[in-house]
C-alpha positions as CSV (number, residue, x, y, z in Angstrom):
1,X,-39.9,-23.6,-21.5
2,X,-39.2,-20.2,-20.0
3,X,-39.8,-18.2,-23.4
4,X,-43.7,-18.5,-22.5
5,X,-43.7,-17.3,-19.4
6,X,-44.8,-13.1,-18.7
7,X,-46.2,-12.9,-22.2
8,X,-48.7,-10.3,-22.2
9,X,-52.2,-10.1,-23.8
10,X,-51.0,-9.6,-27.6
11,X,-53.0,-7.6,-29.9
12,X,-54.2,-10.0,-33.3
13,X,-53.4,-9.7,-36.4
14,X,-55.4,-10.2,-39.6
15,X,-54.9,-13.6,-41.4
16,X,-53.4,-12.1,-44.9
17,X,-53.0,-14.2,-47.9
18,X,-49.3,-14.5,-47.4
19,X,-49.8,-15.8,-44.1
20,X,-51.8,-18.3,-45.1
21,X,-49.4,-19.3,-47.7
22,X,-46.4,-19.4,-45.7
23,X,-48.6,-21.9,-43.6
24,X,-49.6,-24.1,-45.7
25,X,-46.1,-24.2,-47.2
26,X,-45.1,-25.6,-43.4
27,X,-47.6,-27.8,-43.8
28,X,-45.8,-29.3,-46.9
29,X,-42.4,-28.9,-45.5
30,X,-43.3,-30.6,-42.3
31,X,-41.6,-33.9,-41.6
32,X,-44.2,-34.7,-39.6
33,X,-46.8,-34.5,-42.2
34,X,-45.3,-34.9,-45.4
35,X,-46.0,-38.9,-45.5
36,X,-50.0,-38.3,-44.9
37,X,-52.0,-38.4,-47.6
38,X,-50.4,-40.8,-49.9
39,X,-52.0,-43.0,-52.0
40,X,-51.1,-47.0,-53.6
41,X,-47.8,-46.3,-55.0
42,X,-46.5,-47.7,-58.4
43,X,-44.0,-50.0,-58.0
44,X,-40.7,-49.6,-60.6
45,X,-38.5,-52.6,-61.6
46,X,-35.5,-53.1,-60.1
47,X,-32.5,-51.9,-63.0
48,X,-29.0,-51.9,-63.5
49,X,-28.3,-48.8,-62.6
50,X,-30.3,-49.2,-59.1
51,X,-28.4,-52.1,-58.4
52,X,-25.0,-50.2,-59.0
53,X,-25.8,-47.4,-56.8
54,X,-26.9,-49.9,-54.2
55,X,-23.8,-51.8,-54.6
56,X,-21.9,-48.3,-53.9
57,X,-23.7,-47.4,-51.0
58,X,-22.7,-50.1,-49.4
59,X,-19.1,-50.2,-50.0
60,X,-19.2,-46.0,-48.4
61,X,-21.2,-47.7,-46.1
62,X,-19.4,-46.5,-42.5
63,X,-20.7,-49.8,-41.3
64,X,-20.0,-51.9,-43.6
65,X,-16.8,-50.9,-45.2
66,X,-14.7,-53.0,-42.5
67,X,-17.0,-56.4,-43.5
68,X,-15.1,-59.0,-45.6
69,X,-12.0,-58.1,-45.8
70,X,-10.0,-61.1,-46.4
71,X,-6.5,-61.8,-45.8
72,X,-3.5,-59.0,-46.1
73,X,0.1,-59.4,-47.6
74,X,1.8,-56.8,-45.1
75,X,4.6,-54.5,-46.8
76,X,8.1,-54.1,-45.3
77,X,8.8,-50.8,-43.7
78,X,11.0,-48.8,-46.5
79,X,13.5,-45.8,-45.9
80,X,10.5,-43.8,-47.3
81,X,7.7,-45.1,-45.3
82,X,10.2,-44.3,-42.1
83,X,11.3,-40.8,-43.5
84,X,7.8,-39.8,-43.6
85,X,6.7,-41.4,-40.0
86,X,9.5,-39.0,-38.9
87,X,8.3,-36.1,-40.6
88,X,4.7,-36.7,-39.6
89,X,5.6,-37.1,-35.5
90,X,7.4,-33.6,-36.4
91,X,4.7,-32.0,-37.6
92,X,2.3,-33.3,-35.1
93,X,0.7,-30.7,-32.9
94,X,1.0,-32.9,-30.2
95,X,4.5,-34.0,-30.0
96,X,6.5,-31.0,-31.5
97,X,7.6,-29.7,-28.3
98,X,8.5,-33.2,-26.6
99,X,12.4,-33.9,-26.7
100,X,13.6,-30.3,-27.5
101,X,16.8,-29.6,-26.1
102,X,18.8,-26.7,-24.8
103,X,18.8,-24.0,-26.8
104,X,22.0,-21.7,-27.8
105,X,21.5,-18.5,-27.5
106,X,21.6,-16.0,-30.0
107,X,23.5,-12.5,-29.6
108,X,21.2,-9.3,-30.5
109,X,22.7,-7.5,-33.2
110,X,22.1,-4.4,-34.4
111,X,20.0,-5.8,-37.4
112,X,17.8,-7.3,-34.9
113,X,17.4,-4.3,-32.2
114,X,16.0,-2.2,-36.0
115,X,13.7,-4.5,-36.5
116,X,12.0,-4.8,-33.0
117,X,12.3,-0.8,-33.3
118,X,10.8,-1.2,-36.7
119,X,7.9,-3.5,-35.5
120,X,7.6,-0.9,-32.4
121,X,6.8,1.9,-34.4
122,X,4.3,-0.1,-36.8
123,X,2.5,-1.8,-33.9
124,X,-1.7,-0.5,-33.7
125,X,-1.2,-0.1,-29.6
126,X,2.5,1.4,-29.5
127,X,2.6,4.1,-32.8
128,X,0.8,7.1,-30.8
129,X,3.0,6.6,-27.6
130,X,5.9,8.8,-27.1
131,X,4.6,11.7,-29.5
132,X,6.9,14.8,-28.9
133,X,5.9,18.4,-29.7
134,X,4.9,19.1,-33.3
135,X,6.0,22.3,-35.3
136,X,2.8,23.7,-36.9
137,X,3.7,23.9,-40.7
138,X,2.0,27.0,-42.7
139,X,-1.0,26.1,-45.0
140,X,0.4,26.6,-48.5
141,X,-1.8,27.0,-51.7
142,X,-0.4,23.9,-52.6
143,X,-2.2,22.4,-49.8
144,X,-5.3,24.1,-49.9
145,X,-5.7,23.2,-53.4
146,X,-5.4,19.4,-52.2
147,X,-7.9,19.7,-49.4
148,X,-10.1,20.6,-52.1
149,X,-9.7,18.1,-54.3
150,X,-10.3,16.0,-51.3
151,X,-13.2,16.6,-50.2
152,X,-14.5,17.1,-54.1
153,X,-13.4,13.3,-54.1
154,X,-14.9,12.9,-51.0
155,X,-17.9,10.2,-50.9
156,X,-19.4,11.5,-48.2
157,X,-19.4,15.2,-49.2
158,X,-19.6,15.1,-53.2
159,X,-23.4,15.2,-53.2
160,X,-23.2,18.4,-50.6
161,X,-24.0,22.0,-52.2
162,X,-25.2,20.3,-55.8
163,X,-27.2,23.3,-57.8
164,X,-30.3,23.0,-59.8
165,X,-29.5,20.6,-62.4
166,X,-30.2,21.6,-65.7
167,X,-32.1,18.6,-67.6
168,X,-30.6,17.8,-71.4
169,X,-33.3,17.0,-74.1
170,X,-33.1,13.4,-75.4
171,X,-31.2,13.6,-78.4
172,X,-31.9,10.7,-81.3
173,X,-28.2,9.9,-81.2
174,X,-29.1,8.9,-76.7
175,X,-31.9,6.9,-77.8
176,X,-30.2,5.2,-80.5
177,X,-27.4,4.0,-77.8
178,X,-30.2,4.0,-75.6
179,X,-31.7,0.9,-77.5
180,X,-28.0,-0.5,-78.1
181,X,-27.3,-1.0,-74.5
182,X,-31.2,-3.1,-73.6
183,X,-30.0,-5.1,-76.9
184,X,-26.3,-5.9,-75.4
185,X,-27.6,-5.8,-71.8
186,X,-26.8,-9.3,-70.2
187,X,-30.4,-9.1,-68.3
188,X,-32.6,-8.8,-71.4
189,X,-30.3,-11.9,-72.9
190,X,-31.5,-14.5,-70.7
């Protein structure tokens, strides 16, 4: 209701072929309009297979399913049906913390104080805090070398500084894989 309101003067556009098509493509899609227009339908015989599918939409039927149902022979309650009721109130999101007990305490041992350390240092927040001073090492050849290699590797820089390329004449040998390759390609297949 509120979208409408402080709209300007707009400035109008042409009516293009594609608008026109989109439209009367809403036209067709409407659900408001796509019943108009019809004409003295033909009416098909009722067969098997319609009956089936009838039959079967009524038994999914959420309706219907519950309709004539006739008398049930109940089952005794089995070891398994009971291990399984128990396993399934465990699981429950509902009732897993209901009845818990005290707990015993466990003593931190050294395995354990590593691992909180551990999880300390890998942690996004923590792994910057505490830094100490760092000892500058010297740029070695070695490392130059890599740097280079880097940013050669780089995708952001490997287009920088290109030269004039120099353009190779098509030999008959590239043509002849050339043709190979449109025969092979997957998109000229289909």
């Amino acid at each position: 209701v509120l979208y409408k309101e402080s709209v300007g003067t707009g400035t109008p556009t042409p009516v293009t072929p594609e608008m026109e098509r989109v439209k009367r493509n809403q036209e067709i899609c409407s659900s408001v309009l796509y019943k108009e227009n019809i004409g003295k339908a033909t009416p098909t015989p009722v067969t098997p297979e319609m009956e089936r599918v009838k039959r079967n939409q009524e038994i999914i039927s959420s309706v219907l399913y519950k309709e004539n149902v006739g008398k049930v022979t109940p089952t005794p309650i089995t070891p398994e049906m009971e291990r399984v009721k128990r396993n399934q109130e465990i699981i429950s999101s509902v009732l897993y913390k209901e009845n818990v007990g005290q707990g015993t305490p466990t003593p931190v041992t050294p395995e354990m104080e590593r691992v909180k350390r551990t999880q300390e240092q890998i942690s996004s927040v923590a792994y910057r805090e505490g830094l100490g001073k760092a000892t500058p090492s010297p740029v070695t050849p070695e490392m130059e070398r890599v740097k280079r290699n880097q940013e050669q590797i780089s995708s952001v820089a490997y287009r920088e500084g290109l030269g004039k390329a120099t353009p190779s004449p098509v030999t008959p040998e590239m043509e002849r894989v050339k043709r190979n390759q449109e025969q092979i390609s997957s998109v000229l297949v289909s």
